[in-house]
C-alpha positions as CSV (number, residue, x, y, z in Angstrom):
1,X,0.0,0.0,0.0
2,X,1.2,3.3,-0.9
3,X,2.2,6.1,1.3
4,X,-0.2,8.5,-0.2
5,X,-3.2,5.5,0.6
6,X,-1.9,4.9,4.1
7,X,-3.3,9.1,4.9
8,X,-6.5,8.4,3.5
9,X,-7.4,5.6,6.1
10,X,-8.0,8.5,8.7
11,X,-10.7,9.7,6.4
12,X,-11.9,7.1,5.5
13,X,-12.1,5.9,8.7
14,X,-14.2,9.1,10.0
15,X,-16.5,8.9,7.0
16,X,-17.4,5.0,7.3
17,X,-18.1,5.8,11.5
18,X,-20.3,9.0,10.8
19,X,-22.1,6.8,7.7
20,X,-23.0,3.8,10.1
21,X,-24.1,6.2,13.0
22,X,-26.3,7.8,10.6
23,X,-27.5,4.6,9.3
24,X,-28.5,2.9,12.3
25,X,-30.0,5.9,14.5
26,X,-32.5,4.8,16.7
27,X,-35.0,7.3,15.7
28,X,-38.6,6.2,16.8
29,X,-37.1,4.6,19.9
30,X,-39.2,6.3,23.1
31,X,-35.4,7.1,24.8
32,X,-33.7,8.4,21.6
33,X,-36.7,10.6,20.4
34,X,-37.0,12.0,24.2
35,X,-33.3,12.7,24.9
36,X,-33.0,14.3,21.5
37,X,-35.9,16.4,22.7
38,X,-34.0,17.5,26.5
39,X,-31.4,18.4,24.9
40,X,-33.2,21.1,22.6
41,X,-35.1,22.0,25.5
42,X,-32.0,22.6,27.7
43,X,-30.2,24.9,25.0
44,X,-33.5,26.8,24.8
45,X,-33.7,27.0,28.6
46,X,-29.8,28.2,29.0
47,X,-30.5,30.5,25.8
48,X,-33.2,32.6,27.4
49,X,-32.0,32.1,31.0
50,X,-28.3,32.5,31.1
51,X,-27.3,33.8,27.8
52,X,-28.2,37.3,27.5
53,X,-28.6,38.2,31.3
54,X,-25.2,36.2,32.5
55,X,-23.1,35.9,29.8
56,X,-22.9,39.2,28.0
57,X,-22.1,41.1,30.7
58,X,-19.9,38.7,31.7
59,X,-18.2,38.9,28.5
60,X,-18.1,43.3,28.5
61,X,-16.1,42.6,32.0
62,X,-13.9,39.5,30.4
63,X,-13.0,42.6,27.3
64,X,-12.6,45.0,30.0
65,X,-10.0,43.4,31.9
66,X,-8.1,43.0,28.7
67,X,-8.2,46.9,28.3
68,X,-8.7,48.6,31.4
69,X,-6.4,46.3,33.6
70,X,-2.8,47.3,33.2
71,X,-1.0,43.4,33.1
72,X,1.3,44.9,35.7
73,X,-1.8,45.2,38.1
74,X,-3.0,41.6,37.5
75,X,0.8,40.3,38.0
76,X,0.7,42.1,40.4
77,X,-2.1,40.7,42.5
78,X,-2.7,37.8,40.8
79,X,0.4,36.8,39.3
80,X,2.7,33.9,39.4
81,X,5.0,36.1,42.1
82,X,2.2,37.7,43.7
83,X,1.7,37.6,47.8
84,X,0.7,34.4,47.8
85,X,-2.0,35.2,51.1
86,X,-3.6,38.2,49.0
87,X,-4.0,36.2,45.7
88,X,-5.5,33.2,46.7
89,X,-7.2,35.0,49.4
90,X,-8.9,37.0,46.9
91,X,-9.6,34.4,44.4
92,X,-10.9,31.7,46.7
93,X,-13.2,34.2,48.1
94,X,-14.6,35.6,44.8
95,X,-18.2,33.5,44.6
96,X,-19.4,35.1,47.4
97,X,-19.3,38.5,45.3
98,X,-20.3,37.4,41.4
99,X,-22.8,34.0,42.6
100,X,-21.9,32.7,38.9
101,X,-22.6,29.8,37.1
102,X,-19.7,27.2,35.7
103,X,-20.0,29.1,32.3
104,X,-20.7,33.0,33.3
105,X,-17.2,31.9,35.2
106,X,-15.6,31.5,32.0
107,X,-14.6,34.9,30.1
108,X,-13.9,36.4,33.8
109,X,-11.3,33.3,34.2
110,X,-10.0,33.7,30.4
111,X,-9.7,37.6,31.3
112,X,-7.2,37.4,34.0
113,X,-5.7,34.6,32.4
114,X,-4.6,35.9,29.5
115,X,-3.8,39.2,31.6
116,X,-0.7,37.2,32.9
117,X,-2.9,35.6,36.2
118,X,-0.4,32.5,37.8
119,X,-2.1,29.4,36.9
120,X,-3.0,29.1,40.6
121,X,-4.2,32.1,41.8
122,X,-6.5,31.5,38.4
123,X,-7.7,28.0,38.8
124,X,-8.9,29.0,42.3
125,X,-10.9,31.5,41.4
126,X,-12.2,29.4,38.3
127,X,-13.9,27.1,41.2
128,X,-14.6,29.7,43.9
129,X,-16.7,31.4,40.8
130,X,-19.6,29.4,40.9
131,X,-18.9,27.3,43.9
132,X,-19.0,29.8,46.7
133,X,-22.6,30.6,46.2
134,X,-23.8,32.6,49.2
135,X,-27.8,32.0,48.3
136,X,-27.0,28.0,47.6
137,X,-24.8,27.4,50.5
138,X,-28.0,28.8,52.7
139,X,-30.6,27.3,50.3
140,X,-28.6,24.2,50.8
141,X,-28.6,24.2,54.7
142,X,-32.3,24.8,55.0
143,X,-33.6,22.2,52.7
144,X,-30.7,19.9,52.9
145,X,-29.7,19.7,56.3
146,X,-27.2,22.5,58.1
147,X,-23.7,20.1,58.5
148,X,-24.2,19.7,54.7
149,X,-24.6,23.2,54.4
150,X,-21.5,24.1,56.5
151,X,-19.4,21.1,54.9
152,X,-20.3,22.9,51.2
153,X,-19.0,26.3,52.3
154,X,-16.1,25.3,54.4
155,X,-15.5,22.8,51.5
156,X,-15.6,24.8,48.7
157,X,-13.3,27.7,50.1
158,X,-10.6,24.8,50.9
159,X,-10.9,23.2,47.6
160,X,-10.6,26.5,45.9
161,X,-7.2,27.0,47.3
162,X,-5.9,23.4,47.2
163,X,-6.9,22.9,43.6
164,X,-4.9,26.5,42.8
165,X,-1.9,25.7,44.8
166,X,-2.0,21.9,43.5
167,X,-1.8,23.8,39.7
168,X,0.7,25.8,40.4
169,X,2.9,23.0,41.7
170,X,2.5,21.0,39.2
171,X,3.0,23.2,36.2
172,X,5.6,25.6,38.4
173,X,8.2,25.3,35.7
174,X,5.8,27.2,33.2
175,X,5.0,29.3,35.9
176,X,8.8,29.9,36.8
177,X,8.4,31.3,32.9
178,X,5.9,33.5,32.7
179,X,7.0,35.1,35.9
180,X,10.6,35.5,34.4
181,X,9.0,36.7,31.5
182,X,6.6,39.3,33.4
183,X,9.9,40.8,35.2
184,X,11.4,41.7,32.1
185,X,8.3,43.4,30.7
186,X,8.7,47.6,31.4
187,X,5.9,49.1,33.9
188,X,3.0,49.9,31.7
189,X,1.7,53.4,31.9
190,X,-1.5,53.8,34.1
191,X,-4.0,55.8,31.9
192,X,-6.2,56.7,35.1
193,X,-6.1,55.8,39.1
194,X,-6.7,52.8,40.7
195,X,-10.4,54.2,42.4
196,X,-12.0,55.4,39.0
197,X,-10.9,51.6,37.6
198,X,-12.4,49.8,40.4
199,X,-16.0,51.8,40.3
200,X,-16.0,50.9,36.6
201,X,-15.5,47.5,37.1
202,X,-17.6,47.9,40.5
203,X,-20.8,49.0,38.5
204,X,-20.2,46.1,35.6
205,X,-20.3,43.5,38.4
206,X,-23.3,44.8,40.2
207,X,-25.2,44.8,36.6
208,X,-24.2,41.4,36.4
209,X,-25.2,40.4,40.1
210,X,-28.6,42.0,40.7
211,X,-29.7,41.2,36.9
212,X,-29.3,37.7,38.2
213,X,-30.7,37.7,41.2
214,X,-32.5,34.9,42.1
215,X,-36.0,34.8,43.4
216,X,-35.8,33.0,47.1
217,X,-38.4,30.8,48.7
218,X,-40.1,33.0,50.9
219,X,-41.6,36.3,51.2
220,X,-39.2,38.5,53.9
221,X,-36.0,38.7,54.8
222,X,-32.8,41.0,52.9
223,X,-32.5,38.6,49.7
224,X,-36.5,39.1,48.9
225,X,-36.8,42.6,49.7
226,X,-33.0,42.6,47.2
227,X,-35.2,40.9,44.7
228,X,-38.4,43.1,44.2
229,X,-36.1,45.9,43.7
230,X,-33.5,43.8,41.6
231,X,-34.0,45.7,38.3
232,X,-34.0,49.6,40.3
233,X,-30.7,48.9,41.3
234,X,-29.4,47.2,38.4
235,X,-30.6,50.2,36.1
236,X,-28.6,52.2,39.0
237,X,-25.8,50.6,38.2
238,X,-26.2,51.1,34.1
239,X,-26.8,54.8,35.0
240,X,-23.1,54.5,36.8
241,X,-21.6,52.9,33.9
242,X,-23.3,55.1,31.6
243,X,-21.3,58.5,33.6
244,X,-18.4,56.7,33.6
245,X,-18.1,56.0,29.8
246,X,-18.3,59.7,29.2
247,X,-16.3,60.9,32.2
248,X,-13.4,58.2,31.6
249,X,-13.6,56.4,29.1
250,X,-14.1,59.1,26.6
251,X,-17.3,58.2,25.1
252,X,-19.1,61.2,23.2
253,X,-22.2,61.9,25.9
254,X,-24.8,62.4,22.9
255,X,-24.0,58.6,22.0
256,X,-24.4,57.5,25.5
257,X,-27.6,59.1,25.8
258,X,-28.9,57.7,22.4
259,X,-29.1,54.3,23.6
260,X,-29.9,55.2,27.2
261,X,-33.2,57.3,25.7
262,X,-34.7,54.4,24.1
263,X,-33.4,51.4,27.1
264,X,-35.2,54.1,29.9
265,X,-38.7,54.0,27.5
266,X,-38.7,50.7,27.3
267,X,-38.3,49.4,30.9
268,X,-41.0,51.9,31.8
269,X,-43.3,50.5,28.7
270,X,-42.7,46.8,29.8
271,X,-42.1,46.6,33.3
272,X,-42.9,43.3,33.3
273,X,-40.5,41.8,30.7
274,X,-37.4,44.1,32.0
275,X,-35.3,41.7,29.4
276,X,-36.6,43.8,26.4
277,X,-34.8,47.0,27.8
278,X,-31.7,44.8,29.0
279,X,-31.3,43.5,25.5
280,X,-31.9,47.5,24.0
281,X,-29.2,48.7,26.4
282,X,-26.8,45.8,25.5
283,X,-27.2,46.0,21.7
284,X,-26.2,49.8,22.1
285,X,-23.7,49.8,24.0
286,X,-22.0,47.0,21.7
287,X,-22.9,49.5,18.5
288,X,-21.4,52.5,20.1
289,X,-18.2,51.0,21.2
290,X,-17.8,49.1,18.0
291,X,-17.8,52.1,15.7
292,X,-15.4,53.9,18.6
293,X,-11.7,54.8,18.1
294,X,-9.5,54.2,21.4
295,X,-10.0,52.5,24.3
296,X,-13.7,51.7,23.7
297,X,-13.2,50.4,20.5
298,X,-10.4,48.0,21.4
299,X,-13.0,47.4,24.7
300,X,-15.6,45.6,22.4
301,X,-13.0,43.7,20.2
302,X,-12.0,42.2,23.4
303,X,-15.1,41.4,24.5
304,X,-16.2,39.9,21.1
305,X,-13.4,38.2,20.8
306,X,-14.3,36.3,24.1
307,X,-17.9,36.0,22.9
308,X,-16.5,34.6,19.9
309,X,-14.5,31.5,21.4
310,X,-16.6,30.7,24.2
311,X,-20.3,30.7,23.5
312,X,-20.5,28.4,20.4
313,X,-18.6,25.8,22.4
314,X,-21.0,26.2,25.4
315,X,-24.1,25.7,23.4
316,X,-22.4,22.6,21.6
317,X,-21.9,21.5,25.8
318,X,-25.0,21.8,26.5
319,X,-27.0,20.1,23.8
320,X,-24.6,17.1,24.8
321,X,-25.3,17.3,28.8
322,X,-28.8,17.5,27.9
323,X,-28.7,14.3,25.0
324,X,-27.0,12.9,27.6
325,X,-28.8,13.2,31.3
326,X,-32.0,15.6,30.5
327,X,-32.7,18.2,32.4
328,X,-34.4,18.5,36.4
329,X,-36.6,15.7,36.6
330,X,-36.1,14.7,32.5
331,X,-34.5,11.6,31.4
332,X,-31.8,11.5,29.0
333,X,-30.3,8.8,27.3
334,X,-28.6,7.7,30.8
335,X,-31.9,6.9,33.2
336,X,-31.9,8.2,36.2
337,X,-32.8,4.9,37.9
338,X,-28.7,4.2,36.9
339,X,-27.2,7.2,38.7
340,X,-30.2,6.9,42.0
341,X,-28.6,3.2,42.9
342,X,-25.2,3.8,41.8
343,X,-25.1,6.6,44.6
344,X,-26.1,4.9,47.5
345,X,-24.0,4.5,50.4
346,X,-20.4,6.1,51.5
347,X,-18.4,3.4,49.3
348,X,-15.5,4.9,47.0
349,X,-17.4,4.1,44.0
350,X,-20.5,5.9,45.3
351,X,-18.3,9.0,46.1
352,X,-16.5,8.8,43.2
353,X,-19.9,7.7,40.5
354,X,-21.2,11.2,41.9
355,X,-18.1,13.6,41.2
356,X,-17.9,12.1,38.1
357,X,-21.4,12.5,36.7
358,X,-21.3,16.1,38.6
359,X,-18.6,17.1,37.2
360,X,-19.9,16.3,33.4
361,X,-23.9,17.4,33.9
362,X,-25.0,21.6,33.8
363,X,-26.2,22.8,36.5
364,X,-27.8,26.5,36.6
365,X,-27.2,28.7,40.0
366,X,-29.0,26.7,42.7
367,X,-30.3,24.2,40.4
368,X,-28.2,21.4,42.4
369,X,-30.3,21.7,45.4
370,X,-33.8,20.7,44.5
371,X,-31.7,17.9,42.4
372,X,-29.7,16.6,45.1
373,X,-33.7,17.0,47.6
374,X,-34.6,14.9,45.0
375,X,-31.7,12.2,44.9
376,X,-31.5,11.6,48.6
377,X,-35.3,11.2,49.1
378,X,-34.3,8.5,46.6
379,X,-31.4,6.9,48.7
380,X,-28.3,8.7,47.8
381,X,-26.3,8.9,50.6
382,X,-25.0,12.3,52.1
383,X,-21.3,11.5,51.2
384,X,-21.9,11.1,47.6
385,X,-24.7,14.0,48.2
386,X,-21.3,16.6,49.3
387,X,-19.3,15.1,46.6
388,X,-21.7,16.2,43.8
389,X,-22.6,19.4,45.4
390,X,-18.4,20.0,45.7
391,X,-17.8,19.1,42.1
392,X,-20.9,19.7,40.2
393,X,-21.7,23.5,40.2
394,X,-17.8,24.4,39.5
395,X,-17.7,22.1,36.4
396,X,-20.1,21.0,33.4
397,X,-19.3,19.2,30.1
398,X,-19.5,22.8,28.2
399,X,-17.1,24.2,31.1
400,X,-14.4,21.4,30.0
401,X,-14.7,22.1,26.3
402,X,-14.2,25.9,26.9
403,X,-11.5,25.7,29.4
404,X,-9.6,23.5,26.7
405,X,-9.6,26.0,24.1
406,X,-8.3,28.8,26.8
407,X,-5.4,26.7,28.8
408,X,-4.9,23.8,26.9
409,X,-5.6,20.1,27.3
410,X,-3.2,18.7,30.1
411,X,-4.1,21.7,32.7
412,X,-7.8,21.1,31.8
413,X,-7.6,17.2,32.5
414,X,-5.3,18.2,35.7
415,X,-8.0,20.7,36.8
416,X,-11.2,18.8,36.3
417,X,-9.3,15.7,38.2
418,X,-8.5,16.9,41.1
419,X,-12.2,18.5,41.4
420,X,-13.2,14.8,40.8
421,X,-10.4,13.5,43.1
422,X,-10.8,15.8,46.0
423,X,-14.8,15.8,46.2
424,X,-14.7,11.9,45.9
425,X,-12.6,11.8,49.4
426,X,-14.4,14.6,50.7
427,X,-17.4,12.7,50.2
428,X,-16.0,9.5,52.0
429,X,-14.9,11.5,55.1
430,X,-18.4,13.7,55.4
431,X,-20.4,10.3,55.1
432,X,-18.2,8.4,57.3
433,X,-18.6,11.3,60.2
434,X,-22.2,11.9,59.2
């Protein structure tokens, strides 16, 4: 056989496996034809839910970092040499401030990242994201019991800096790199003080937060009385934002107001689809930096150049997850009967089953708690119970596939394994004390 032949085979190969799975799908079987159905229905449901409200501002503060954030102040902080109590202080704590999901957490992590971030300092916040979830830990303590509560935060904050400290040990040599690399580089020049850069990112962050907050269970306390006035104070913070874009950034005031005129007349025509003005506002604001010179012009390439890498890949993720295991109370093609006995008990295989199947399914902001109510009404026991609630919410399969295309495939194995690893034994010990 000839050389030239020997290349085809790869091909050919590909061609013969997608011919046969086309061939032989199982449409009209009950399973197939249902599974195929969750998974639409899930990429509809994180379309409408987490798309437009989570993920483009998440993306504006991802390009903003890029622009706004001198790399010397992320090195800094955050970098490979940085005081090693303040960074991973910082980053193991951040959850408790943005309340994200495992893919909002995404062009935030690929921000500092690319900023020059140490690996560890990185990866911990990466977990503490969307695992340090003030609302879930609390949700999870009233409806699933208060030690499992307690053992989630304490948990969390401890895996957060493990996990960073475990990356940055065992990639130190590219780490010993970028810092030698990041001492060469001269001082960049400040454009404007430290206080006027924090308030901008300050009022991006509280869009993001309060757009997102969620609705609690009952009628009093601060979080309900937060949430009837979520959309005041998130149009609070877009007035903020809106100052500072003409104040700071430079942004001519007659744009500003163009897109603020129209955003302002709609949330008062519709109060009660405030997503109509949310979309107005974020459609402008994308027009007028895009046809900007300067600082907001290279603000938006940023930012689309985020949106551009990450979001195809997380819809691809989660029309899998959902093909896969459904959504809340949907089958997939995996049964839920499999995963309910596979998770019973404190054996390793229990602990480990549930990290692993965490780790790969979606799960929105506080999503995991009615699941887990569910699970252990259903006999999964409260090792296994920690173990998913330690690796799930930080991870999902579109997570992986994103996190590939930012650091690589050997860190994003090493990551998602020591999630997997850690919760696993975590499990074991919680179940064996409780």
């Amino acid at each position: 056989m000839t050389t030239e032949w020997r290349k085809e085979w790869k091909p050919l190969a590909a061609m013969a496996g997608l011919f046969l799975a086309c061939f032989y799908l199982p449409i009209g079987a009950e399973r197939f034809d249902n599974a195929i159905r969750e998974s639409l229905e899930l990429v509809k449901w994180y379309a409408r839910e987490h798309v437009i409200l989570c993920l483009i501002p998440a993306f504006f503060i991802a390009g903003a970092i890029g622009v706004f954030v001198s790399q010397a102040s992320v090195m800094k902080y955050l970098g490979p040499k940085a005081h090693k109590a303040l960074a991973y202080g910082v980053a193991s704590v951040s959850g408790t401030i943005l309340a994200v999901c495992s893919c909002t957490v995404l062009p935030l992590f690929a921000g500092i990242w690319r900023m020059g971030a140490g690996l560890g300092p990185a990866t911990a916040f990466l977990y503490s994201g969307p695992a340090i979830n003030v609302l879930a830990i609390i949700l999870t303590a009233r409806i699933l019991g208060f030690e499992l509560g307690i053992a989630r935060a304490v948990g969390a904050v401890v895996f957060s800096i493990v996990i960073g400290l475990a990356m940055h040990f065992i990639f130190r040599k590219e780490e010993q790199e970028k810092a030698d690399a990041a001492a060469a580089m001269p001082e960049a020049e400040v454009k404007r003080p430290l206080w006027q850069t924090t308030l901008y990112f300050a009022a991006m962050i509280g869009i993001l937060v309060f757009a997102n907050w969620g609705k609690p269970d009952g009628d009093g306390g601060l979080w309900h009385a937060v949430w009837t006035s979520k959309w005041p104070i998130t149009a609070a913070f877009s007035v903020a934002l809106g100052i500072m874009l003409v104040k700071w950034i430079g942004l001519a005031w007659w744009k500003v107001a163009l897109i603020a005129a129209p955003t302002v007349a709609l949330a008062f025509a519709f109060p009660q689809e405030p997503m109509i003005a949310f979309v107005v506002g974020a459609v402008g604001l994308s027009v007028i930096t895009s046809t900007s010179e300067g600082e907001s012009g290279e603000w938006f390439s940023a930012t689309w150049t985020f949106a551009k890498q990450i979001l195809p890949l997380l819809l691809i993720g989660v029309l899998v997850a959902g093909l896969l295991l459904g959504r809340p109370g949907h089958e997939g093609l995996i049964p839920n009967a499999w995963v309910t006995n596979l998770v019973g008990g404190n054996s390793l295989w229990a602990n480990f089953f549930a990290s692993f199947v965490g780790a790969f399914m979606y799960f929105a902001t506080l999503t995991e708690v009615p699941i887990l109510q569910g699970l252990l009404g259903s006999g999964m026991g409260k090792g296994p119970a920690l173990a998913l609630l330690l690796a799930g919410p930080a991870l999902s399969l579109p997570n992986m596939l994103v996190l590939r295309g930012i650091m690589g495939t050997k860190k994003t194995v090493v990551f998602v394994t020591l999630v997997i690893v850690m919760a696993t034994f975590s499990g074991m010990i919680y179940g064996a004390l409780f």
